[in-house]
PALO-397226 format. One record per residue (C-alpha): x, y, z; residue number from 0. Coordinates in nm, 3 decimals, padded with zeros to 5 digits, always signed. Last residue first. Example, Ala and Ser with C-alpha at 12.3 -4.5 7.8 and 13.67 -1.06 7.14 Angstrom:
2
<lummar <+01.367, -00.106, +00.714>, 1>
<lummar <+01.230, -00.450, +00.780>, 0>
end
This chain:
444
<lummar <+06.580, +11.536, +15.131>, 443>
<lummar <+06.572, +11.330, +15.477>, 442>
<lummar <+06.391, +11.548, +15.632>, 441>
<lummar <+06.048, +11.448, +15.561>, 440>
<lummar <+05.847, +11.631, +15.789>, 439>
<lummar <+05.581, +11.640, +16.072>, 438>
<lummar <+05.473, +11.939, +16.167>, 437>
<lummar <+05.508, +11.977, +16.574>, 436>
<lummar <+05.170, +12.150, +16.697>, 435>
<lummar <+05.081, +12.467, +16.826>, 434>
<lummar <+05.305, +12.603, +16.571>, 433>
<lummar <+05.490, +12.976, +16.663>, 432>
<lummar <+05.656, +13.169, +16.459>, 431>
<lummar <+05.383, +13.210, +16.163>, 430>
<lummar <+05.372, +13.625, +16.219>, 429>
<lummar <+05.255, +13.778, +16.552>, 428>
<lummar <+05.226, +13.451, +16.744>, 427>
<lummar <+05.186, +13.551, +17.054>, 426>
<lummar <+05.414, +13.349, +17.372>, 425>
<lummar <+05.690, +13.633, +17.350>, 424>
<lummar <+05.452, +13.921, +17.397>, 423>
<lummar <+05.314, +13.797, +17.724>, 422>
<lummar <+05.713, +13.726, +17.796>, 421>
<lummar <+05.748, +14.100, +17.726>, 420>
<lummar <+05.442, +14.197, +17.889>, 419>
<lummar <+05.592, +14.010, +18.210>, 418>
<lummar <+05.869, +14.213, +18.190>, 417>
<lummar <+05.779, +14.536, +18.199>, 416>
<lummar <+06.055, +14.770, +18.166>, 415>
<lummar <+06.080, +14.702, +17.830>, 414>
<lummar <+05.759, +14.879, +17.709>, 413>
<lummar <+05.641, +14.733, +17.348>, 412>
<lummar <+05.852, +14.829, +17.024>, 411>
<lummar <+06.234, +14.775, +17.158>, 410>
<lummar <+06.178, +14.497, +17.369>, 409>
<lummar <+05.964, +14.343, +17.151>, 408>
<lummar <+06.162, +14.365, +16.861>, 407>
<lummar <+06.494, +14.233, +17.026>, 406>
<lummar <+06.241, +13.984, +17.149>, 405>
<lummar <+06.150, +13.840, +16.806>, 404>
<lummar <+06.490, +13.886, +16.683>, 403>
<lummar <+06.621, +13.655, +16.896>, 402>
<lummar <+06.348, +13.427, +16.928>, 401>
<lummar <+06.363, +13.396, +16.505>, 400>
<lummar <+06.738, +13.325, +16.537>, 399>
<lummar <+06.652, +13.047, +16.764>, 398>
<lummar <+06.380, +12.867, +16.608>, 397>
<lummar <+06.069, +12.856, +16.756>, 396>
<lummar <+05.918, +12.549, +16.837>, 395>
<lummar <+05.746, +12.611, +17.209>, 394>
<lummar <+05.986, +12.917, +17.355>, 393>
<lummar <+06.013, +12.784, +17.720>, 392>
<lummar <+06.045, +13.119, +17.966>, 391>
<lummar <+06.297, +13.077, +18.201>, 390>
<lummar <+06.194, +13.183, +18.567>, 389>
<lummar <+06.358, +13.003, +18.828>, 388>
<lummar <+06.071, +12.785, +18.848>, 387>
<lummar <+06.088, +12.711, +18.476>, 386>
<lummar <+06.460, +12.656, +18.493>, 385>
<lummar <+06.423, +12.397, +18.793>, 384>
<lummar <+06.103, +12.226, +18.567>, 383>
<lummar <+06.358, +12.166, +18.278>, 382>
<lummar <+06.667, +12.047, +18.531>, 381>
<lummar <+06.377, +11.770, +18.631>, 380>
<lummar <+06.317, +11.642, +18.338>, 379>
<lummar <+05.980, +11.601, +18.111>, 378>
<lummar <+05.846, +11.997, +18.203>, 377>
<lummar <+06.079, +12.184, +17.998>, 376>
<lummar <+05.926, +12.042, +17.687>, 375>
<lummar <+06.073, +12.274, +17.380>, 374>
<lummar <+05.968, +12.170, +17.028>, 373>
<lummar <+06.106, +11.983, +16.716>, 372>
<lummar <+06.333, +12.018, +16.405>, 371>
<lummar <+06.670, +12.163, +16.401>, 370>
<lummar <+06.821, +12.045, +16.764>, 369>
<lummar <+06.929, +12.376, +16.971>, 368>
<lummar <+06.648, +12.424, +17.146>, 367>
<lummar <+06.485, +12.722, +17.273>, 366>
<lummar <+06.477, +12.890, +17.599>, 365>
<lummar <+06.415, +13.262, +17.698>, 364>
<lummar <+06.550, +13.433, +17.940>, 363>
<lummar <+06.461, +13.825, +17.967>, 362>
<lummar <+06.664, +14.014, +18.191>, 361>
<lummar <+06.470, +14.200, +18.491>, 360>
<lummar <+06.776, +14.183, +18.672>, 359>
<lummar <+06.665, +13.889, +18.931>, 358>
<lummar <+06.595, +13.671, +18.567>, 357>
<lummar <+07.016, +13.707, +18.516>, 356>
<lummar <+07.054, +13.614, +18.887>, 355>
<lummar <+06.897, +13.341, +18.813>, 354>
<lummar <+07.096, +13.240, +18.496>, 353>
<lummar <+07.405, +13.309, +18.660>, 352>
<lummar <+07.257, +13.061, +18.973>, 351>
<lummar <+07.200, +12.787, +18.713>, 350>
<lummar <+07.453, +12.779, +18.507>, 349>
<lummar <+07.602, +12.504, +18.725>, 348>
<lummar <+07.346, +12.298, +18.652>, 347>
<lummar <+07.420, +12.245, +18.277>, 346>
<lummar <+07.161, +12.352, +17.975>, 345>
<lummar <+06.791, +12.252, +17.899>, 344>
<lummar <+06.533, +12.254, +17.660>, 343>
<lummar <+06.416, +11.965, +17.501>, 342>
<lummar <+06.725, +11.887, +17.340>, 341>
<lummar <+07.002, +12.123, +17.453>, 340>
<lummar <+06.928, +12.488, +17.511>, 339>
<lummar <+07.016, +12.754, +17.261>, 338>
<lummar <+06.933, +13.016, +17.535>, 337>
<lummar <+06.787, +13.362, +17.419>, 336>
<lummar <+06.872, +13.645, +17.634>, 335>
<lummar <+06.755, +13.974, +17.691>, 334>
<lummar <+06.799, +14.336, +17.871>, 333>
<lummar <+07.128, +14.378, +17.862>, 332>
<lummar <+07.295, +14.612, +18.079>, 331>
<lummar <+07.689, +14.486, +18.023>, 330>
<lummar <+07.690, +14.368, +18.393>, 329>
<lummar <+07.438, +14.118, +18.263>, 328>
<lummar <+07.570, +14.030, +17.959>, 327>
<lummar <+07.928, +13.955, +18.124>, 326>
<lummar <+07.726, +13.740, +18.412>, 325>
<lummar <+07.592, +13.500, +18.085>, 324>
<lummar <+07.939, +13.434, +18.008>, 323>
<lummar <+08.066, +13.424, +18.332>, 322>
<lummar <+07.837, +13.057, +18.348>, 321>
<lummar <+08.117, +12.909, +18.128>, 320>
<lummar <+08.033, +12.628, +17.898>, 319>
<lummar <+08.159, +12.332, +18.001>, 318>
<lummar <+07.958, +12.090, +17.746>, 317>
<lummar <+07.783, +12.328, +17.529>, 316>
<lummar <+07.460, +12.600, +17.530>, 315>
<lummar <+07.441, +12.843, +17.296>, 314>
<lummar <+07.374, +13.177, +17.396>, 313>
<lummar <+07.154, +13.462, +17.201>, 312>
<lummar <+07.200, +13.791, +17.255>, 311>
<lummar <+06.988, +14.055, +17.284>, 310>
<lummar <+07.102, +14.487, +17.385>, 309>
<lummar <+07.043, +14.512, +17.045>, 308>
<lummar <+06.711, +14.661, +17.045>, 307>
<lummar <+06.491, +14.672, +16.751>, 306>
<lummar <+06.337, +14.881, +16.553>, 305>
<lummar <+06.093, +14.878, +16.273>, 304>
<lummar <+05.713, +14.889, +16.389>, 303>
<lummar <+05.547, +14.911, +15.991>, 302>
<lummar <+05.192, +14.891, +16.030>, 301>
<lummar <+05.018, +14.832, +15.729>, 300>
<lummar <+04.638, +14.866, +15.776>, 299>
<lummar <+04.425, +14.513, +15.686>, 298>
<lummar <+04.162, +14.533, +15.450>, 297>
<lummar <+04.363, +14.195, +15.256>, 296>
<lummar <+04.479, +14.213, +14.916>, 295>
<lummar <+04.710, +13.913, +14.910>, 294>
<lummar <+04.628, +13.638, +15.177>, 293>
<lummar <+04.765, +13.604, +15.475>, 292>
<lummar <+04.820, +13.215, +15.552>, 291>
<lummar <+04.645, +12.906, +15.693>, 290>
<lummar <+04.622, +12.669, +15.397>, 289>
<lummar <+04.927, +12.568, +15.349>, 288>
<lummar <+05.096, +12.430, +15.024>, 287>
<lummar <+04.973, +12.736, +14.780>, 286>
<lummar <+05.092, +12.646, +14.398>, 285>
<lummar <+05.213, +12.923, +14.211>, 284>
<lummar <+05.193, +12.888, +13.853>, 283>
<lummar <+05.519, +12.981, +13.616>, 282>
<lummar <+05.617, +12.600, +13.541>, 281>
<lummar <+05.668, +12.561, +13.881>, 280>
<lummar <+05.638, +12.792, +14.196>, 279>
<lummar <+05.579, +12.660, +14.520>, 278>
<lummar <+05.383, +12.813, +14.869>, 277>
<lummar <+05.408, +12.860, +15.175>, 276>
<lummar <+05.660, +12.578, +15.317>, 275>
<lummar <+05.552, +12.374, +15.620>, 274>
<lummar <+05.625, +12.415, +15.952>, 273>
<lummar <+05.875, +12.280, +16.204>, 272>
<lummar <+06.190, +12.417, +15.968>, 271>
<lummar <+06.123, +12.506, +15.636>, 270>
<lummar <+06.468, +12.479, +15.473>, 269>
<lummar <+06.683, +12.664, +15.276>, 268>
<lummar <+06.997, +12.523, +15.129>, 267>
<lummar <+06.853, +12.478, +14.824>, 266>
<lummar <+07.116, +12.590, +14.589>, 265>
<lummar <+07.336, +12.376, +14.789>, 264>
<lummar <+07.667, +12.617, +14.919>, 263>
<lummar <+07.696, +12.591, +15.293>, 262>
<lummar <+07.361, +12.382, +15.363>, 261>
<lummar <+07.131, +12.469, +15.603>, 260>
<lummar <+06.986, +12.818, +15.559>, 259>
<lummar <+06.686, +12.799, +15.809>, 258>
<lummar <+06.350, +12.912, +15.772>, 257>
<lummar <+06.019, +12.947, +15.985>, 256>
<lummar <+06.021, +13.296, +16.090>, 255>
<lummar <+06.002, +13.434, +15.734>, 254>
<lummar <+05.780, +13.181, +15.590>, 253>
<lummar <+05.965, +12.975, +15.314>, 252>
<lummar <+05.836, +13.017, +14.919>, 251>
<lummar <+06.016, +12.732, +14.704>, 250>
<lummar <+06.139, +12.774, +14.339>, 249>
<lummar <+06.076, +12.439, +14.134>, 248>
<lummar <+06.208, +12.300, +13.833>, 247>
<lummar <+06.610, +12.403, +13.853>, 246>
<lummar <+06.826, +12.136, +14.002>, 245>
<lummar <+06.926, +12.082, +14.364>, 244>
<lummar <+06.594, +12.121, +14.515>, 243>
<lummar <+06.349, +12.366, +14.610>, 242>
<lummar <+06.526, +12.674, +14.428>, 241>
<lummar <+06.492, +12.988, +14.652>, 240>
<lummar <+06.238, +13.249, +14.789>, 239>
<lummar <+06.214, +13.365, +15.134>, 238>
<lummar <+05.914, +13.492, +15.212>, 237>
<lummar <+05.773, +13.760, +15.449>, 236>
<lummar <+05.353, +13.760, +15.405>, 235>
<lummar <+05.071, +13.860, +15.158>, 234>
<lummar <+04.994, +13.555, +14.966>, 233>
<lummar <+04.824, +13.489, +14.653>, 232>
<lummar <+05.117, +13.582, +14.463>, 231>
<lummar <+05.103, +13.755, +14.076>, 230>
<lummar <+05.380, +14.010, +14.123>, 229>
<lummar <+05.590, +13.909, +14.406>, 228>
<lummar <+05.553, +13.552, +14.339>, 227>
<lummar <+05.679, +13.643, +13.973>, 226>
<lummar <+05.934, +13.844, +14.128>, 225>
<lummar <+06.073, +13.606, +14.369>, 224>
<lummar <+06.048, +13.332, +14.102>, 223>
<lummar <+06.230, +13.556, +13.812>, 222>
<lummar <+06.500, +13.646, +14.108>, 221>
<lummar <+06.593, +13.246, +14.195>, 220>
<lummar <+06.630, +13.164, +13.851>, 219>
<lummar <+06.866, +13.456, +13.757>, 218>
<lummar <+07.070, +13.342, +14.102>, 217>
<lummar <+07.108, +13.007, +14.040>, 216>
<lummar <+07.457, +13.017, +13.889>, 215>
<lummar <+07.541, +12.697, +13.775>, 214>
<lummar <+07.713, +12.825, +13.531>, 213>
<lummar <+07.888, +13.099, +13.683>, 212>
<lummar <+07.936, +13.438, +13.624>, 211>
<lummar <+07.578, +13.483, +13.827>, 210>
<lummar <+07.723, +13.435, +14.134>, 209>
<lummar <+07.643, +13.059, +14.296>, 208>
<lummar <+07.433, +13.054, +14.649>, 207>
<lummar <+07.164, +13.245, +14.554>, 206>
<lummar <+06.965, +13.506, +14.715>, 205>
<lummar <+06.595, +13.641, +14.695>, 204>
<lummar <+06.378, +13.825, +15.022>, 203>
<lummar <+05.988, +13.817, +14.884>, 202>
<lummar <+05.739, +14.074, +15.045>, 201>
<lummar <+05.377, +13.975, +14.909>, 200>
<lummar <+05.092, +14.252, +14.886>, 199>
<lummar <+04.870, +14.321, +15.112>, 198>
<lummar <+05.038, +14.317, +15.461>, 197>
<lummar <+04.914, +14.404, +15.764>, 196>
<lummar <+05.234, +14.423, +15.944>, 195>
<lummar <+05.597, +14.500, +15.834>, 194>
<lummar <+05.834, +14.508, +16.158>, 193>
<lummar <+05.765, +14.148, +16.270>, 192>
<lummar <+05.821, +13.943, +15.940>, 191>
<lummar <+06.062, +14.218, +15.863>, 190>
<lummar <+06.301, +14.094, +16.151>, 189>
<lummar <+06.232, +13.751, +16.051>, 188>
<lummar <+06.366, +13.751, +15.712>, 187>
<lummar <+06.639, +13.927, +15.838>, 186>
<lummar <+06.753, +13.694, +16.039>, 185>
<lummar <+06.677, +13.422, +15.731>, 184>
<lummar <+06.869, +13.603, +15.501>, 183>
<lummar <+07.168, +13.621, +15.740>, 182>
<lummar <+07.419, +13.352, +15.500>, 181>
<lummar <+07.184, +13.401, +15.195>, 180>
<lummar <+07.303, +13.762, +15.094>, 179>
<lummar <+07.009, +14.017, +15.016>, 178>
<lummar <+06.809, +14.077, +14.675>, 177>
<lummar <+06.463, +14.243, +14.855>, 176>
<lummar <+06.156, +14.162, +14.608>, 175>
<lummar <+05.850, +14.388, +14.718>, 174>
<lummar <+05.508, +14.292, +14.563>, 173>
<lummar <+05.244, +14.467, +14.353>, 172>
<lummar <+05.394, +14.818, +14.482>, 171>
<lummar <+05.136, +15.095, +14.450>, 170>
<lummar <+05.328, +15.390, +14.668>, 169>
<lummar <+05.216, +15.297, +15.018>, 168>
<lummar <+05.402, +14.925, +14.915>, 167>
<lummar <+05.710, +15.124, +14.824>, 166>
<lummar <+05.770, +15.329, +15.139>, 165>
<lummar <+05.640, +15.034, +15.359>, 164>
<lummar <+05.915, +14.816, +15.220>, 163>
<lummar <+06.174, +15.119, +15.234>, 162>
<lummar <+06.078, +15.125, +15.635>, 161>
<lummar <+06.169, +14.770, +15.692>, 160>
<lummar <+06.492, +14.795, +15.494>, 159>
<lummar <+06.593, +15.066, +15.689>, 158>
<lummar <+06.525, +14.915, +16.054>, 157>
<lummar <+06.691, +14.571, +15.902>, 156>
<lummar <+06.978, +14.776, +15.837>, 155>
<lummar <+07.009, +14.873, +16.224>, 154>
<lummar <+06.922, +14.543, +16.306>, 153>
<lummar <+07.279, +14.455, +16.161>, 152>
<lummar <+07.397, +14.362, +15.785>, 151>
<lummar <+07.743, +14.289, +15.744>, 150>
<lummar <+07.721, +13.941, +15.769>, 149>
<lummar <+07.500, +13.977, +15.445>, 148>
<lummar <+07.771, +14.172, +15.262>, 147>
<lummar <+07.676, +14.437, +15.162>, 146>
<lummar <+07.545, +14.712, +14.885>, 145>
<lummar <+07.297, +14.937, +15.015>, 144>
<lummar <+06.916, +15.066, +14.932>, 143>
<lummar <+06.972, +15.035, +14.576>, 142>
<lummar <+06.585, +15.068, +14.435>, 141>
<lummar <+06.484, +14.972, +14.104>, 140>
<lummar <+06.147, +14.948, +14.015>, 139>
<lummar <+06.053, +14.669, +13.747>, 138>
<lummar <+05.726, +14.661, +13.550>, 137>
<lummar <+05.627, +14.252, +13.570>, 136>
<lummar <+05.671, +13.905, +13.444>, 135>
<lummar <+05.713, +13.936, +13.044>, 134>
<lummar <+06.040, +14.218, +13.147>, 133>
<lummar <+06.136, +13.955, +13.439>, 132>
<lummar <+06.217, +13.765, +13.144>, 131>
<lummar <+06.522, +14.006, +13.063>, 130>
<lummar <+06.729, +13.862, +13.319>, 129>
<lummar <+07.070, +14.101, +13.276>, 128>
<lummar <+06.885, +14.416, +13.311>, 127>
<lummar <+06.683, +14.325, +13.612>, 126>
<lummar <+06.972, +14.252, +13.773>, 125>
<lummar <+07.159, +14.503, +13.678>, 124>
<lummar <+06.932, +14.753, +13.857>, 123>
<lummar <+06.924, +14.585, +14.164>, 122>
<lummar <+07.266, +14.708, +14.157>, 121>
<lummar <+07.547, +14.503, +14.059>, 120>
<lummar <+07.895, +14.531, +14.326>, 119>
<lummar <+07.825, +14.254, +14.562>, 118>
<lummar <+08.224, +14.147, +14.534>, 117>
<lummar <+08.339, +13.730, +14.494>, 116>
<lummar <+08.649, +13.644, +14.535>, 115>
<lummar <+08.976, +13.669, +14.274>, 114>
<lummar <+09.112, +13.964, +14.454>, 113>
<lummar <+09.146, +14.234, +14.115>, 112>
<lummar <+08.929, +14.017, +13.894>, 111>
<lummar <+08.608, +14.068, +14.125>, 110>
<lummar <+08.345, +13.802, +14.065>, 109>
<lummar <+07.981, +13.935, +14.055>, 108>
<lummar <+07.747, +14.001, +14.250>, 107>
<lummar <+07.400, +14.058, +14.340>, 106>
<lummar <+07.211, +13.714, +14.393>, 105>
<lummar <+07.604, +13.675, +14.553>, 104>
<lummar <+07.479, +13.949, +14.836>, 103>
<lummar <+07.417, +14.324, +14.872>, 102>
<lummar <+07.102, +14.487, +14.946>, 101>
<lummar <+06.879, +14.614, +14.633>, 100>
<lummar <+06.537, +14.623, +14.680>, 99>
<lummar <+06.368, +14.515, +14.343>, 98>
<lummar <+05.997, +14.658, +14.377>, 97>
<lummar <+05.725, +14.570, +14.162>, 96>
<lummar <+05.478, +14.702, +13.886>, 95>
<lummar <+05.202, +14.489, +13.795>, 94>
<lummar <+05.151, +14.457, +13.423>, 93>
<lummar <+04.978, +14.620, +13.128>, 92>
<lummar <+05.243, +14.679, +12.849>, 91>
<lummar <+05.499, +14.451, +12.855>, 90>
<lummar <+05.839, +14.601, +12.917>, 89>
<lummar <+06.053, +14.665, +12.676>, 88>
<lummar <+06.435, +14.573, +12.735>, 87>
<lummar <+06.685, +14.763, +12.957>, 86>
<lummar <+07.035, +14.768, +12.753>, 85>
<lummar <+07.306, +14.498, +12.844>, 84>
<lummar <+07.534, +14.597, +13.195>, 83>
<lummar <+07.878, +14.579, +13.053>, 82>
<lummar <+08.129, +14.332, +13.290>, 81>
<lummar <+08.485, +14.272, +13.210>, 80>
<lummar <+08.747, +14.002, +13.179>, 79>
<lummar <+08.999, +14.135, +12.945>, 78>
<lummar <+09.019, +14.045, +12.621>, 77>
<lummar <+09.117, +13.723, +12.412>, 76>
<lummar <+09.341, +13.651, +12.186>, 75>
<lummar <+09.372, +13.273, +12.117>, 74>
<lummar <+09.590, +12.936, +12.241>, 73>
<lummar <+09.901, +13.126, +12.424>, 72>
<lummar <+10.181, +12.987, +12.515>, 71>
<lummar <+10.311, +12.865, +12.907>, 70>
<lummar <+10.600, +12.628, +12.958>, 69>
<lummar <+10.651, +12.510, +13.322>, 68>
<lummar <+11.058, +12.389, +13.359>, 67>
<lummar <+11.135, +12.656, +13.609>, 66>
<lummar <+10.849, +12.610, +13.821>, 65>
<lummar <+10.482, +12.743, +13.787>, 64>
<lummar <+10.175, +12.633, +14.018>, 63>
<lummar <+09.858, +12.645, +13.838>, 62>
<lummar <+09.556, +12.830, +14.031>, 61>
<lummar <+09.231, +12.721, +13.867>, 60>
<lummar <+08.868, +12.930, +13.866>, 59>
<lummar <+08.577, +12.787, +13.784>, 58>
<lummar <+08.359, +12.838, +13.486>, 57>
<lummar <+08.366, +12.538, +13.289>, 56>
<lummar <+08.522, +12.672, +12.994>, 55>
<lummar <+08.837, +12.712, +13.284>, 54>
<lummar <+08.920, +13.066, +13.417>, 53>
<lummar <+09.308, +13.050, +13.502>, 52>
<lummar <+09.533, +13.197, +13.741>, 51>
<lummar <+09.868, +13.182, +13.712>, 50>
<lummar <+10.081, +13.053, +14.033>, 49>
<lummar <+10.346, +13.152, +14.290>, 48>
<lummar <+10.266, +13.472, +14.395>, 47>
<lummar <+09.977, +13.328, +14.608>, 46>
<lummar <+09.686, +13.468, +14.675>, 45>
<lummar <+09.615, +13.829, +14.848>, 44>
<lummar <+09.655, +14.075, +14.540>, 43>
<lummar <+09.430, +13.805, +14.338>, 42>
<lummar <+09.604, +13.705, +14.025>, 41>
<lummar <+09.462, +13.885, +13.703>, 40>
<lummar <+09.278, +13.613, +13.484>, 39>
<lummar <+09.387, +13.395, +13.212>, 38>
<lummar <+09.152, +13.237, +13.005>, 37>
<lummar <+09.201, +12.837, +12.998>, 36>
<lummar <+09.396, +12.521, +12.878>, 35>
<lummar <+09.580, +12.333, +13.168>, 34>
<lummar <+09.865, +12.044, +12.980>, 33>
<lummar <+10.023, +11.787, +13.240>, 32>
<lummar <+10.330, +11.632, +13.136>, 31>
<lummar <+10.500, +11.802, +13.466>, 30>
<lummar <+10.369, +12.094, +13.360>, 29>
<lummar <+10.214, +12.243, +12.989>, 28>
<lummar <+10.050, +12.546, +13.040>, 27>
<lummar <+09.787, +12.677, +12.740>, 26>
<lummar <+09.662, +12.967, +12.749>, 25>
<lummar <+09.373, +13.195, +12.625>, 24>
<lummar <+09.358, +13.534, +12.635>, 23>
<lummar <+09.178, +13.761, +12.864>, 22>
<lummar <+09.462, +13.912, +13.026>, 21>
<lummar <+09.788, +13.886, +12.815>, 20>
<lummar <+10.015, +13.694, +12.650>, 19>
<lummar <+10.340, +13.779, +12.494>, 18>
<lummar <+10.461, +13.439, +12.612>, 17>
<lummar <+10.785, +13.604, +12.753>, 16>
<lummar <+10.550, +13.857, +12.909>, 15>
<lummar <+10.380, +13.555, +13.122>, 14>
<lummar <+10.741, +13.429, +13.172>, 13>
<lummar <+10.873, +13.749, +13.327>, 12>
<lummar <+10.522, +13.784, +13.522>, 11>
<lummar <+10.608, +13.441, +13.646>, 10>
<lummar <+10.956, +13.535, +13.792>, 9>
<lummar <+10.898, +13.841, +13.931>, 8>
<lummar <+10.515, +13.958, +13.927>, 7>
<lummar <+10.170, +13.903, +13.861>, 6>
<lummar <+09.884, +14.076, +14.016>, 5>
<lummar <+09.791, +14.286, +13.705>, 4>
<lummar <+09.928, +14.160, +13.370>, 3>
<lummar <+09.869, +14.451, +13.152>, 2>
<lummar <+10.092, +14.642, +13.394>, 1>
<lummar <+09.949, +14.998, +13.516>, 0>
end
């Protein structure tokens, strides 16, 4: 094994030249440019063509090196490693709660040997690294699995559903579930129709920044999940993550109301045609809506938690092609969500795939896909054709939330019967569905 792992020919000659090696610090002077950092193994996929360096602050540099580059070291240093600190004490007397380990940047860390980002810390580790949650509440560790959120499939959600119940029948305050942010909100929804009769909160926690960097947000993201978890009045499917850009306020999104909508803003989720829950600041939760489930209700959990894949959901576009839809049919599926344009509609000549979709016993179901609003089939005339062929307008619900929804359904309830299913549809089981169009500033 070389000291200098990922480098080779010409630079690794230069880099042993320097009698340097990982973890120290360097200085390379270029083109009467100096760059001062740690150096870090090259990832085995970049280029072969530049050092890495870790800069003081916290991102990662790639510095080209020619002939004339000079490279010397600054200080010894040691290679980049990660040592989980010892558990601290808890607090005597508090509510014990549930870290569900999934996979994710809330539990990662970066990976020297490829230079990304790996969800290798257990739930575990997290709790060991953010002692605070020590003053909030007795932590449980469970590692359920360690993915990536696109990784995740119904299947998973089936498991995390039933390790929810698990804990909860065993005394859980709350359930935290640390899970990537780019399907948190599918998920999110699954278990907002899986896990019923709640009594205690169930809080899924990401963050959009690993926690090797310093503006990582995932240690403040995990002590609001598990304080809401712990002390929350509530007893639905959150999502918990920072409000805004900075670090005052952690917001608590409905399951099957949330959308991530940034790429990497630490509050990329949003509430979409509802409200959020509930905020934390200054370590008191603050209820925004009035109509919710509240913690330590008589209801009896019910946990329902499969779904049927055999759903897809289709998103409408200038010339999309109508085979699209006749592939899902001949391929025996059973449902099919339509990301419709504004109030609900998609071209003509989709028309007869989409009846002969509805002729199968298929499912349609139409949503739009604008962010905020409702469906109205009935203002234009291709609307009212879809509704007499059979499409089934979906009121405000969001897309990925009708997806899941009837890949639940369908699975749960009797799928031969169509009519139940579209029954089913139009219930509002957890939040899904508003009978009226909230009103929002969206311009934050």
């Amino acid at each position: 094994m070389t000291d200098l792992p990922g480098y080779k020919g010409k630079i690794l000659k230069k880099l042993k030249k320097a009698e340097v090696k990982i973890g120290d610090i360097i200085s390379i002077e270029k083109n009467k440019s100096t760059y001062e950092g740690t150096l870090i193994p090259s990832s085995e996929y970049g280029s072969k063509k530049h050092i890495v360096l870790k800069q003081r602050t916290g991102y990662n540099i790639g510095v080209e090196i020619d002939p004339t580059t000079q490279i010397s070291k600054v200080g010894e240093g040691s290679k980049p490693s990660f040592e989980v600190p010892p558990k601290p004490k808890h607090t005597e007397d508090l509510s014990k709660v549930t870290i569900v380990s999934t996979g994710g940047t809330v539990a990662s860390r970066v990976d020297y040997r490829t230079g990304g980002v790996r969800p290798t810390l257990s739930a575990n580790d997290l709790y060991s690294i953010v002692p605070e949650l020590s003053e909030i509440a007795v932590i449980e560790a469970d590692i359920l699995f360690n993915l990536l959120s696109e990784n995740i499939t119904p299947d998973h959600w089936s498991k995390i559903a039933k390790t929810v119940g698990k804990h909860i029948i065993k005394g859980s305050a709350g359930v935290v579930i640390a899970h990537g942010t780019d399907t948190m909100a599918y998920t999110a929804a699954a278990l907002s129709f899986a896990v019923q009769g709640l009594s205690v909160p169930v809080i899924l926690v990401g963050s959009q920044r690993s926690a090797d960097r310093p503006s990582s947000d995932a240690a403040t993201n995990l002590i609001g999940a598990v304080t809401a978890a712990a002390k929350g009045q509530f007893a639905e499917v959150v999502i918990a993550m920072h409000e805004t850009i900075n670090d005052e306020t952690i917001i608590f999104h409905r399951g099957t109301k949330v959308r991530k909508c940034h790429t990497s803003r630490r509050d990329t989720f949003k509430s979409i045609n509802s409200l959020p829950l509930a905020k934390l600041k200054n370590g008191q939760i603050t209820m925004i809506i009035e109509d919710f489930n509240p913690r330590g209700g008589d209801q009896k959990l019910i946990i329902r938690p499969y779904f049927d894949e055999k759903v897809t959901l289709i998103k409408i576009h200038p010339g999309i092609d109508p085979r699209i839809i006749d592939w899902y049919i001949d391929q025996n599926y059973k449902g099919i969500i339509l990301e419709g344009t504004g109030l609900g509609h998609t071209s003509e000549y989709c028309f007869p795939a989409i009846q002969r979709a509805i002729n199968n016993d298929i499912v349609v179901g139409m949503t739009s896909q604008c962010i905020w609003g409702r469906v109205n089939m009935n203002v234009y005339e291709a609307g009212r054709d879809l509704m007499k062929i059979g499409v089934l307008p979906l009121e405000d619900m969001l897309p990925e939330t009708a997806l899941v929804k009837l890949m639940w359904i369908l699975k749960t309830f009797n799928p031969k019967d169509v009519d139940m299913s579209k029954r089913l549809m139009m219930e509002n089981f957890a939040g899904e569905i508003n009978s009226r169009t909230i009103l929002q500033n969206r311009s934050k």
